[in-house]
C-alpha positions in Angstrom: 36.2 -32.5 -14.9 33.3 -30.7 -13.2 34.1 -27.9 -11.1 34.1 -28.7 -7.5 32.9 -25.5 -5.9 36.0 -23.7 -5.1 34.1 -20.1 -4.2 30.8 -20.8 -3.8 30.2 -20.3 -0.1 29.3 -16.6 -1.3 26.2 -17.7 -2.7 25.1 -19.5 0.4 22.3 -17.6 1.9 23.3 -17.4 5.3 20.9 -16.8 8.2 20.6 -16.1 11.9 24.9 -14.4 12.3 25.8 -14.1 15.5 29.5 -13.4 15.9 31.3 -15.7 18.0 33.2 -14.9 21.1 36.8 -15.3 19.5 35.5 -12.6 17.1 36.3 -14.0 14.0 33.9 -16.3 12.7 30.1 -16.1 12.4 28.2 -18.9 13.6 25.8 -20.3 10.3 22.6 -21.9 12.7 20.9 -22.2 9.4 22.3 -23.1 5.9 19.9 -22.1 2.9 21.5 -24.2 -0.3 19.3 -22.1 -3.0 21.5 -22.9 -5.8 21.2 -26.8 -5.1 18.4 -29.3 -7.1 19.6 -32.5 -5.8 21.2 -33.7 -2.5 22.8 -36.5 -2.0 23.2 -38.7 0.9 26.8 -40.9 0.7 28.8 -43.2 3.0 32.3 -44.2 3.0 33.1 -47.9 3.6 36.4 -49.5 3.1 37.7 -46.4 1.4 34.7 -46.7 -0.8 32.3 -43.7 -1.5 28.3 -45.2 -2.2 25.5 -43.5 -2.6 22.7 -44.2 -0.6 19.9 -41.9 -0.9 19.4 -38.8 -3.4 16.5 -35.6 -2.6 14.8 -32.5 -3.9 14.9 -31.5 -0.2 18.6 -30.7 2.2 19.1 -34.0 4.0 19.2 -33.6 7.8 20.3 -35.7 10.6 23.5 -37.1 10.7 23.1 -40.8 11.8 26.6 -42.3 10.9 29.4 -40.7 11.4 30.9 -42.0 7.8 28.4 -39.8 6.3 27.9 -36.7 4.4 25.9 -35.2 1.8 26.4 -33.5 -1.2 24.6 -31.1 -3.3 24.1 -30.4 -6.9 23.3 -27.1 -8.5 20.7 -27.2 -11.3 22.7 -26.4 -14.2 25.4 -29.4 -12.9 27.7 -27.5 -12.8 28.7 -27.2 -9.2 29.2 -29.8 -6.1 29.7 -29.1 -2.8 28.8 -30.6 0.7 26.0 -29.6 2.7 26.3 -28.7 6.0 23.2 -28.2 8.3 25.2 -25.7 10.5 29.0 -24.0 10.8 31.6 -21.7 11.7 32.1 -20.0 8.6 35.1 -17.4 8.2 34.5 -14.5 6.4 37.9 -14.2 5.3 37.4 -16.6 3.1 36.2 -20.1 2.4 36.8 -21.8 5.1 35.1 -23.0 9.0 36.1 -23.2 12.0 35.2 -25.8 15.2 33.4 -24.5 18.1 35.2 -25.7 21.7 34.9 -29.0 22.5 32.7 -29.6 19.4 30.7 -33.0 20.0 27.8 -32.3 18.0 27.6 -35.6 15.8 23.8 -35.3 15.3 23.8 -32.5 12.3 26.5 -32.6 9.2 28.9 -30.2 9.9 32.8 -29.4 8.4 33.4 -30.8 11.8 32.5 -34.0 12.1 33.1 -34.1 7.4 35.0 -36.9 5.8 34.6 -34.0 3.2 36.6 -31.6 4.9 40.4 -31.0 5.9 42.5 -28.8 8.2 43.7 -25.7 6.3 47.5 -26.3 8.0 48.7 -22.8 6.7 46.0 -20.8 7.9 45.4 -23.0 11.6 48.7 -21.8 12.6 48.2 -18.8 13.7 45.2 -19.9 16.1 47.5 -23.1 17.2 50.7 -24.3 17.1 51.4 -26.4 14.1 52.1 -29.4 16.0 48.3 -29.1 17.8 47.2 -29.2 14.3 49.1 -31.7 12.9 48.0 -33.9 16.4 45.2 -32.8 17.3 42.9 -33.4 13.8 39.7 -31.3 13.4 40.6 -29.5 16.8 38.8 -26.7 18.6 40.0 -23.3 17.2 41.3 -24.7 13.5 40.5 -23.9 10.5 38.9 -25.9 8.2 38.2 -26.2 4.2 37.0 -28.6 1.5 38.6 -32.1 1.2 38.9 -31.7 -3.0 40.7 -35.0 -3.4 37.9 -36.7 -1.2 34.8 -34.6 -2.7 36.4 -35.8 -6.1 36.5 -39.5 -5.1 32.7 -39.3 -3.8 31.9 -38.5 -7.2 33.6 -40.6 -9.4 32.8 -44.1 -6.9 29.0 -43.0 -6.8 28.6 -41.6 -10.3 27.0 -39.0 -8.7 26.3 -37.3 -11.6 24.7 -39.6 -13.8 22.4 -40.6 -11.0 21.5 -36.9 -10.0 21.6 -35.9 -14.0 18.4 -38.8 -13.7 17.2 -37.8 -10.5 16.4 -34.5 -12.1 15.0 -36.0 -15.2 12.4 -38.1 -13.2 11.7 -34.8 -11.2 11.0 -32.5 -13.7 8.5 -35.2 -15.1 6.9 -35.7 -11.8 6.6 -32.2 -12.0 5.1 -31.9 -15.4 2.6 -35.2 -14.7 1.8 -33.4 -11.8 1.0 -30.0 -13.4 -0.9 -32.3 -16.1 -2.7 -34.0 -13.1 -4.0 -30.3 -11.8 -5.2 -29.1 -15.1 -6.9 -32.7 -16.2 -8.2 -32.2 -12.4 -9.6 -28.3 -12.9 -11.4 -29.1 -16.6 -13.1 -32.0 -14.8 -14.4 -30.0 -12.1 -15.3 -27.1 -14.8 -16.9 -29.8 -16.7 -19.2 -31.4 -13.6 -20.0 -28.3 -12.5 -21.2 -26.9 -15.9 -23.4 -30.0 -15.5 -24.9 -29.1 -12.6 -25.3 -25.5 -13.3 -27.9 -26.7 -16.5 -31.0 -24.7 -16.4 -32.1 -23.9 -19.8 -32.4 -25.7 -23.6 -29.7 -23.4 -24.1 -27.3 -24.1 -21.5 -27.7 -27.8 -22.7 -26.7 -27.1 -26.3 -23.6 -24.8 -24.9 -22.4 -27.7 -23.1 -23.0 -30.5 -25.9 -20.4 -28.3 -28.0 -18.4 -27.4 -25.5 -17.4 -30.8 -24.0 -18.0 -33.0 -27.3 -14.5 -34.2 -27.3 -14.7 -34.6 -23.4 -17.3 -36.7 -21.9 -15.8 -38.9 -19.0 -18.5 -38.6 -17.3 -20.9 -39.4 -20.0 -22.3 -36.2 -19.1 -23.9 -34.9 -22.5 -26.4 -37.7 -22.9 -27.3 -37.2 -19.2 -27.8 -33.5 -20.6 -29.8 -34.2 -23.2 -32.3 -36.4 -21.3 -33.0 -33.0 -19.3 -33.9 -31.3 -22.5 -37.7 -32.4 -22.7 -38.4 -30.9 -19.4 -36.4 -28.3 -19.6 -38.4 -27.4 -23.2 -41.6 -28.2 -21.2 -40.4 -25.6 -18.4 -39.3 -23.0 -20.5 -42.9 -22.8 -22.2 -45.0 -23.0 -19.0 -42.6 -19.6 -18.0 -43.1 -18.0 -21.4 -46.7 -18.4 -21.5 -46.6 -17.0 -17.3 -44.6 -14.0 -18.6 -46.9 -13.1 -21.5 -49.8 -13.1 -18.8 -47.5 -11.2 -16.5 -47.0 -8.5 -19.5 -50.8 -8.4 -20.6 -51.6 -7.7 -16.6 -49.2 -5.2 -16.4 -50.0 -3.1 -19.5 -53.5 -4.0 -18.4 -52.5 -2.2 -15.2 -51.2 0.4 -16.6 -54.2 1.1 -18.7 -56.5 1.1 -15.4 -54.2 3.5 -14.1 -54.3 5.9 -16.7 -58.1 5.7 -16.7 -58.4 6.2 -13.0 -56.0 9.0 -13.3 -57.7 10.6 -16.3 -61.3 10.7 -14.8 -59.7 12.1 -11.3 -58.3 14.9 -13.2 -61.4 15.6 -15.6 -63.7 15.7 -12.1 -61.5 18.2 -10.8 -61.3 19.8 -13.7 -65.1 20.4 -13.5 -65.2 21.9 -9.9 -62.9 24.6 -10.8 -63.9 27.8 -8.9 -62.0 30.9 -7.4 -60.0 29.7 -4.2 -59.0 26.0 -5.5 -55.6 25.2 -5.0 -53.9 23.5 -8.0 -51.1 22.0 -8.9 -49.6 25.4 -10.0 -51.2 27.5 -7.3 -54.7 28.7 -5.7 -57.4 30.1 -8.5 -57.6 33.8 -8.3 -60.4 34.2 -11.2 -61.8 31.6 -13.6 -63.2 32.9 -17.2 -63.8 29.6 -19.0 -62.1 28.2 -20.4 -59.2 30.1 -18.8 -58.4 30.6 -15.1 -55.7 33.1 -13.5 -53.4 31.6 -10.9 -51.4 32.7 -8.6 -48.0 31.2 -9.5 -44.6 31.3 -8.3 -44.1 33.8 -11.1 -46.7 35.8 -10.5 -50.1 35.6 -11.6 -50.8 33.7 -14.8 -53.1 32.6 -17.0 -53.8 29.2 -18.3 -56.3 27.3 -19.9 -58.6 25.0 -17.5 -57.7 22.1 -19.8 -54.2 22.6 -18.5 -54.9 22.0 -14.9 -54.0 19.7 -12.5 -55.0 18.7 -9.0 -52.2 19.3 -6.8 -48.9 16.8 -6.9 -50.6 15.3 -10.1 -48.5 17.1 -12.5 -45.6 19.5 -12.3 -45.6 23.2 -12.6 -42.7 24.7 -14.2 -41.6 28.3 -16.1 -38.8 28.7 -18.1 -38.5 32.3 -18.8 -41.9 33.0 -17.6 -43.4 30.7 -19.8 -44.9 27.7 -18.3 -44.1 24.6 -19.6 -46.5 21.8 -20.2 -45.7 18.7 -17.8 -44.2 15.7 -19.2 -44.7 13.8 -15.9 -47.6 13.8 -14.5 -47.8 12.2 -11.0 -50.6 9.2 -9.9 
C-alpha cells in the first residue's frame, strides 16, 4: 500500500516560529507543502470519504467542519493532510492545541477528522482521563489518524484521480509552453514583416517563413518588391552622384590647395615664416631655416606655408610630410 507519510513533517518548510508560552511547541502560522503536486479537498458523510475538489495550489478556508485536505507529493509516493496552520512539536511528529482553540476557519490537526489524540504522549500534559473525555483538548497532543487517512484514500480513489489530475497538468503545461513559443514565432514573423526595407530583406523572409505563412505574409512581401526595386535604384543612382561630387570635391581641394602653396612658394624672401620656421637666407632653389633643430637647409620646392604641412626631424634629418594640412 502507499506510504502514508509517517516522518515527513521534517520536510515541511516551516515559517514564521515563535515559541509558545508553555515552551514546548512552536507555533507553524504558515505551512509551505513544497514536496506536494496535488491537493485535495474531501468530506466525510455517513462514514464516507468523497472527494470534492482536487488543485495545483494548498486549499484554504475551512468551510465545513467534515472537511480536510490532503496532499500528494509528485513522485506519489507520499500522502499527508494539509494544514494551513499548527502547533507542531519538535520532539517529534506530532501537534498540539492552543487554549480554548475555536479557530474552525483554517484546516488545522485541531479541528482534523485526519487527526487523533497521541494517548501515551498527552499524559504527561493531562491526566489520562482529561484525554480520554475531553477529545482534541487544549494542551494534548495530537498525530495522524492512519486508519482514517487510509480510508480517505481508498473511498475517494484518491490516487487514480490525482495520478490524472497530474496527467492533465503537465499537458496544460506543455500546451501552454507550445502556446508561448507558437505565440513568440508569430510575433518574430509580423515583425520581420514590418521591418522590410530592402529586395533583400524580402527574399530573406520568403525563405525563412516558407513553411509558415499564417498571415499570408510572403505574397504581401512580394507585392513590395517593385517599389522597393524602384527605391533601391533612385538611391544607387543618388549615391553615385554623391561619390562623383565628393571625389569632385576633393579634386577642387587639392587644386585650391596646390595653387595656394605654389603662390607662396613664389614670394619666398628672407624673414617669411614657414611651416618649418622663419627664412634666414634664400639661394634658389634652396633656402636656410631656422628650425627647431637648428638651422637647415631645404629646397624651396619643399616648403610650405605655415600649418599646411608638418615639419618633422628624425635624427636631424627632416622628413618629407605625408599630411599636409588644408
Amino acid at each position: 500500500m502507499l506510504l502514508i507519510l509517517g516522518t515527513g513533517c521534517n520536510n515541511i518548510h516551516k515559517t514564521k516560529l515563535i515559541q509558545a508560552q508553555n515552551g514546548s511547541f512552536f507555533n507553524i502560522e504558515k505551512f509551505e507543502y513544497t514536496f506536494c503536486a496535488v491537493f485535495a479537498l474531501i468530506g466525510k458523510n455517513n462514514d464516507q470519504w468523497s472527494l470534492l475538489k482536487l488543485s495545483a495550489e494548498p486549499i484554504k478556508g475551512k468551510n465545513n467542519e467534515n472537511t480536510d485536505v490532503l496532499c500528494l507529493d509528485h513522485k506519489q509516493n507520499r500522502i499527508q493532510p494539509y494544514y494551513e496552520s499548527a502547533l507542531f512539536s519538535g520532539s517529534g511528529l506530532s501537534f498540539g492545541c492552543k487554549h480554548n482553540d475555536s479557530n474552525q476557519s483554517q484546516f488545522t490537526p485541531c479541528n482534523s477528522l485526519l487527526s487523533s489524540v497521541l494517548i501515551g504522549n498527552s499524559v504527561m500534559r493531562n491526566t489520562l482521563g482529561a484525554a480520554l473525555t475531553l477529545g482534541k483538548a487544549s494542551g494534548l497532543l495530537l498525530g495522524f489518524n492512519y486508519t482514517e487517512i487510509n480510508q480517505a484514500v481508498s473511498d475517494t480513489g484518491f490516487m487514480l484521480n490525482a495520478a490524472l489530475f497530474m496527467s492533465e497538468q503537465k499537458q496544460k503545461v506543455r500546451e501552454l509552453e507550445k502556446l508561448k513559443q507558437d505565440n513568440l514565432r508569430l510575433d518574430q514573423y509580423r515583425l520581420a514583416f514590418n521591418n522590410l526595407r530592402k529586395t533583400i530583406d524580402i527574399n530573406s523572409f520568403s525563405q525563412q517563413y516558407q513553411n509558415f505563412d499564417p498571415d499570408g505574409l510572403i505574397i504581401k512581401a512580394n507585392k513590395l518588391r517593385v517599389g522597393f526595386l524602384k527605391n533601391e535604384k533612385a538611391f544607387e543612382k543618388q549615391e553615385q552622384i554623391r561619390k562623383k561630387q565628393i571625389i569632385q570635391a576633393k579634386k577642387k581641394i587639392q587644386r585650391d590647395f596646390n595653387l595656394k602653396v605654389q603662390k607662396f612658394r613664389k614670394q619666398l624672401v628672407v624673414g617669411t615664416h614657414t611651416h618649418c620656421g622663419l627664412v634666414v637666407e634664400y639661394k634658389k632653389p634652396v633656402i636656410k631655416l631656422q628650425t627647431i633643430v637648428g638651422e637647415y637647409w631645404l629646397r624651396d620646392d619643399q616648403i610650405y606655408p605655415p600649418l599646411y604641412a608638418a615639419c618633422r626631424f628624425v635624427n636631424n634629418v627632416y622628413q618629407e610630410p605625408i599630411n599636409k594640412f588644408r
